[in-house]
N, C-alpha and C positions, 0 to 999 in steps of 0.2 A: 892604453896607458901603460902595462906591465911595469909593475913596479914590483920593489923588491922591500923587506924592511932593512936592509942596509943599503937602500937609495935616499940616501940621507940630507936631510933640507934644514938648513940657514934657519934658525930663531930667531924672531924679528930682527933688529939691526944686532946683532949679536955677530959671533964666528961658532957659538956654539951649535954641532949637528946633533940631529935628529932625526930618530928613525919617522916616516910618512902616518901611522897608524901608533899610536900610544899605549902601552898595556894599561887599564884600569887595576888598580889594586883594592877598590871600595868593597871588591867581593871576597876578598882575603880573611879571612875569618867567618864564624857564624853570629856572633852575637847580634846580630840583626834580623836575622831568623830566616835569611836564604842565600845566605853566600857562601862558600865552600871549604871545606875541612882543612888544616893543616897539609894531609898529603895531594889536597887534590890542588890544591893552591898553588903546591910546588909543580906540578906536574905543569900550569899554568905559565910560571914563572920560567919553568926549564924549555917549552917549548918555544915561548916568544922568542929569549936570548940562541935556541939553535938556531933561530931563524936570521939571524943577523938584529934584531933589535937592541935596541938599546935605550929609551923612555919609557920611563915609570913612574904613573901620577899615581899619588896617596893623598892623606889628610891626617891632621895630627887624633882623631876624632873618629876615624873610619873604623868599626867593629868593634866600638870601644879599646881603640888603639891596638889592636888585631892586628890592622892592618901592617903598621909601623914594625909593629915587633917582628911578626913572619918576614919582612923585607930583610928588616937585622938580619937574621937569619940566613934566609937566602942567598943576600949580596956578601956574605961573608967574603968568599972566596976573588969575586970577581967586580969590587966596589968599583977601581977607575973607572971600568969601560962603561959603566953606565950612568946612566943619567938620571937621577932619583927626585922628583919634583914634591913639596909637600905642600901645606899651607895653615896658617894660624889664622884665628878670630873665633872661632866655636868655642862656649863656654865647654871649661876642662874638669871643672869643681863644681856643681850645683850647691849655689848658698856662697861663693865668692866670685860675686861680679866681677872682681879685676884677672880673674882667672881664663877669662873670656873680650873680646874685644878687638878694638885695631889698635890700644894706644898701645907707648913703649912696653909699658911692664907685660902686659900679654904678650907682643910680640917678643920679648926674650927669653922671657920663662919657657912660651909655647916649644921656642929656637932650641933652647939647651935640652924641654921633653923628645922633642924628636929627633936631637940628636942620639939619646942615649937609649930610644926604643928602637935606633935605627942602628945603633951600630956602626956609627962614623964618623968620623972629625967633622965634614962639613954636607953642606946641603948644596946641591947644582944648582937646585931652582925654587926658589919659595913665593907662594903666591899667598897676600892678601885675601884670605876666602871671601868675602861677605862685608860689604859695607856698613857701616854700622850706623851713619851722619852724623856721629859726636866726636873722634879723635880730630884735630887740624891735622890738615893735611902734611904740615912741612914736619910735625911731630913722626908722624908716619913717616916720611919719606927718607928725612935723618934720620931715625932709626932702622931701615934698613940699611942705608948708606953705610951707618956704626958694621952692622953685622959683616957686609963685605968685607970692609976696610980690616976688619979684625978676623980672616978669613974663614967665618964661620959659614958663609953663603956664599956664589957664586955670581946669582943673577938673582934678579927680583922682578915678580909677575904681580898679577891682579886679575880676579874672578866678581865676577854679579855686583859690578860696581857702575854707575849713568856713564853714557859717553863722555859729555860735558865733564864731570869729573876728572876721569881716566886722563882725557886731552889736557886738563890743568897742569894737575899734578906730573906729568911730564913735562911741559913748560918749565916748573916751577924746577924740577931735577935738572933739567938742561942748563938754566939759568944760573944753577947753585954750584954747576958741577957734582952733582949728586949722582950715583948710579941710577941709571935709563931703567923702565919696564922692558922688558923683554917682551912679554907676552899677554894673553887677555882671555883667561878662560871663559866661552860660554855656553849654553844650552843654543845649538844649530842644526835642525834638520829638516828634511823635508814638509816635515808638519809645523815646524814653530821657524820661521823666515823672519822673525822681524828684527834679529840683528842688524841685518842689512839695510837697515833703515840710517844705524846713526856708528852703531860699534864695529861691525866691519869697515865701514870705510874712515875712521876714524883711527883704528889701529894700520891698517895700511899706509895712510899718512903719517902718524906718530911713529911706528917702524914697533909695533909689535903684532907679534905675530898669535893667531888665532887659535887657540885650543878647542875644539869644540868636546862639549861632553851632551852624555843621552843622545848621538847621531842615528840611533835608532828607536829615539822620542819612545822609552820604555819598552820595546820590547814591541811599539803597535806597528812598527811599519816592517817586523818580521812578519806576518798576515796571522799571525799567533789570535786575534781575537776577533769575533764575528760583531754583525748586530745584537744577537742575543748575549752579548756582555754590556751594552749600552746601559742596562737597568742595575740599579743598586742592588736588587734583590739577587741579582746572578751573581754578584761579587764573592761571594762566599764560597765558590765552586772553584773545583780546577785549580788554576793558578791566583788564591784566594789574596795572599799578600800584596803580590804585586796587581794584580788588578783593583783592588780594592785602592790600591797607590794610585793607579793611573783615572780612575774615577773620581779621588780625591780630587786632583791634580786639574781635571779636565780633560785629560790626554784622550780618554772616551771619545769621542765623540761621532756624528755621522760623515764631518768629513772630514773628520780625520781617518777614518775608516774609506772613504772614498779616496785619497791621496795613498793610502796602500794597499787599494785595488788598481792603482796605477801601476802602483810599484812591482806588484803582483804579474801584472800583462806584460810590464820590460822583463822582468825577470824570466820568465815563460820565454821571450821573444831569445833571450839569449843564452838560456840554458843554463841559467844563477840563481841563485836564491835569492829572495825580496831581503837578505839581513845584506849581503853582499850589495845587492844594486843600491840601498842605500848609502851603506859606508862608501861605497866609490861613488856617489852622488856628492859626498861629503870631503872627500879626498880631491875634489877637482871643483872644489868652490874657489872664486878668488879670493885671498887673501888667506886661504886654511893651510896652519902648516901640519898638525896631527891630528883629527880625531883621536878620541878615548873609545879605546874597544870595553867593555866590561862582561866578558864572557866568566859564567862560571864553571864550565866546564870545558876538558881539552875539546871534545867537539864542538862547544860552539865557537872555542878559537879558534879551528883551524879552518870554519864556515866562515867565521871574520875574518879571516887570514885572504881568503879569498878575494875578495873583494879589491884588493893590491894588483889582480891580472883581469878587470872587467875595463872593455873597452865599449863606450856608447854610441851610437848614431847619432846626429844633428838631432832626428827626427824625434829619435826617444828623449835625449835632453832636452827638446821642446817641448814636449808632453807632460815629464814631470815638472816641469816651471810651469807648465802654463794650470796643473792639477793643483799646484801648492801654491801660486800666486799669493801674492797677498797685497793690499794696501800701503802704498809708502808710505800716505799722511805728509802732514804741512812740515816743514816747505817743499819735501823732494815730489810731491806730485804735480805743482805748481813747477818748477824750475825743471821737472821732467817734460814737458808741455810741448809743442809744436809752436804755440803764439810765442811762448818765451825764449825761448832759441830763436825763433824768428826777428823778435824785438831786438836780442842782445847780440846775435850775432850776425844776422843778416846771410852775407854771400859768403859769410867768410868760411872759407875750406879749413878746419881745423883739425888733425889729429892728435886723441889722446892714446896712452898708453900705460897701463897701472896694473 
């Protein structure tokens, strides 16, 4: 593969580029209680950009706005060249409902906070965080539209929202002439596959392109945790925070622990680390245009940094598909079928290409 972070790829039907690998900024700040200091942030920030990067996903929300502000900061000097992604819907005020949300008023308020902890006139990329099922949609969709129009945003995404939806609501901007999604953040990696079921291949058709975040499904498919983490009782040891997360979570489990002794055996095979053979696992999905790296420290970005020059075998790419499989479910296992292709298309020679 050898790629570079200034081998820069097309956001979904956009012209706007994009480095291959995304810097996370969630770990920008400590108020969360394990993300990284002011100077080590920078140091984070300073190596992505020598590297030729230029994608930077935040949240208005991140480190209790930590994050935002350190960015301010940073991009002081060198705002154009990058590409600064944020996102609204997280309550901002506890005790003012409309402080939080998808309707208008959250989204503008959210718009003008992050602009002013950011330190910029306008936003590249503003994603929809979080679904919420009570704003209408076109209320949403005109209100980013407003933000464009009035050049406070650039492009407009959407994160952990139903396919079905996503694919509407772009209908519904195409039809209005409204500003398109751009892109579609989600949780994708070797461990959790079941985008693929409806929101990868529904943003490849709609023409937004794929963000994936946790491509290293919290830290388990770095081989960082044994069986002897599986029990609650262990959670309190070592890496107490975040395991105790990934236990919450389910991320635990034995096979998911078996899917990063896969990982583990490619990695060995080719002289990589299991953080790297995922992130290029995740880098050469269809339809993925950046993973979210979320290193908090320069070493483990420049371990993730790696991952940009891992080249796979047939054989090992088979391995890990066939370790992390998962269940289509109705109707793609049905319409995936031998009888049904049989039924529908008989002798006919058909090639696709997507």
């Amino acid at each position: 593969m050898s790629l570079t972070l200034d081998t820069y790829r097309l956001l979904g039907r956009s012209g706007l580029r994009v480095s291959p690998l995304a810097l996370g900024a969630a770990t920008f700040g400590t108020e969360s209680g394990w993300g990284a200091e002011q100077d080590e942030a920078r140091k984070l920030f300073d190596a992505y950009v020598e590297r030729g990067g230029n994608f930077i996903d935040t949240a208005n929300t991140y480190s209790d706005g930590s994050s935002e502000r350190l960015l301010g900061e940073f991009t002081r000097d060198d705002r154009e060249s990058l590409v600064l992604a944020t996102k609204y819907t997280a309550l901002r005020r506890p005790g003012d409902p409309n402080s939080g949300g998808t309707h208008r008023k959250s989204l503008f308020a959210s718009v003008e906070a992050s602009l002013r902890q950011l330190n910029t006139d306008y936003l590249d990329l503003l994603y929809l965080h979080v679904w919420d099922f009570t704003t209408p949609v076109e209320e949403i969709l005109r209100g980013m539209d407003d933000l464009v129009r009035h050049g406070k945003v650039l492009y407009v995404a959407i994160s952990n929202t139903p396919a079905w939806q996503v694919s509407r609501m772009q209908a519904i901007a195409d039809l209005r002439g409204w500003s398109p999604l751009v892109a579609l953040q989600i949780e994708h990696n070797l461990i959790d596959r079941t985008g693929e079921r409806d929101l990868i291949p529904m943003a490849r058709e709609m023409g937004l392109g794929v963000i994936p975040y946790s491509p290293l499904a919290g830290g388990v498919l770095t081989g960082k945790y044994s069986r002897d983490d599986l029990t609650a009782t262990n959670a309190g040891s070592g890496d107490g925070t975040r395991k105790s997360f990934n236990l919450a979570l389910g991320t635990l489990t034995e096979r998911n622990l078996a899917i990063a002794d896969v990982v583990q055996e490619v990695a060995t095979e080719l002289g990589r680390t299991p953080a790297q053979v995922g992130l290029a696992w995740a880098l050469q999905s269809p339809g993925v245009t950046a993973p979210i790296i979320g290193a908090r420290t320069p070493a483990q970005l420049e371990d993730n940094l790696g991952a940009l020059e891992v080249d796979f075998t047939a054989a090992q790419l088979a391995r890990l598909d066939e370790a992390s499989a998962i269940e289509l479910g109705a109707p793609h296992g049905l319409l995936a079928s031998d009888h049904i292709r049989e039924v529908t298309k008989g002798d006919l020679k058909v090639e696709t290409r997507r």
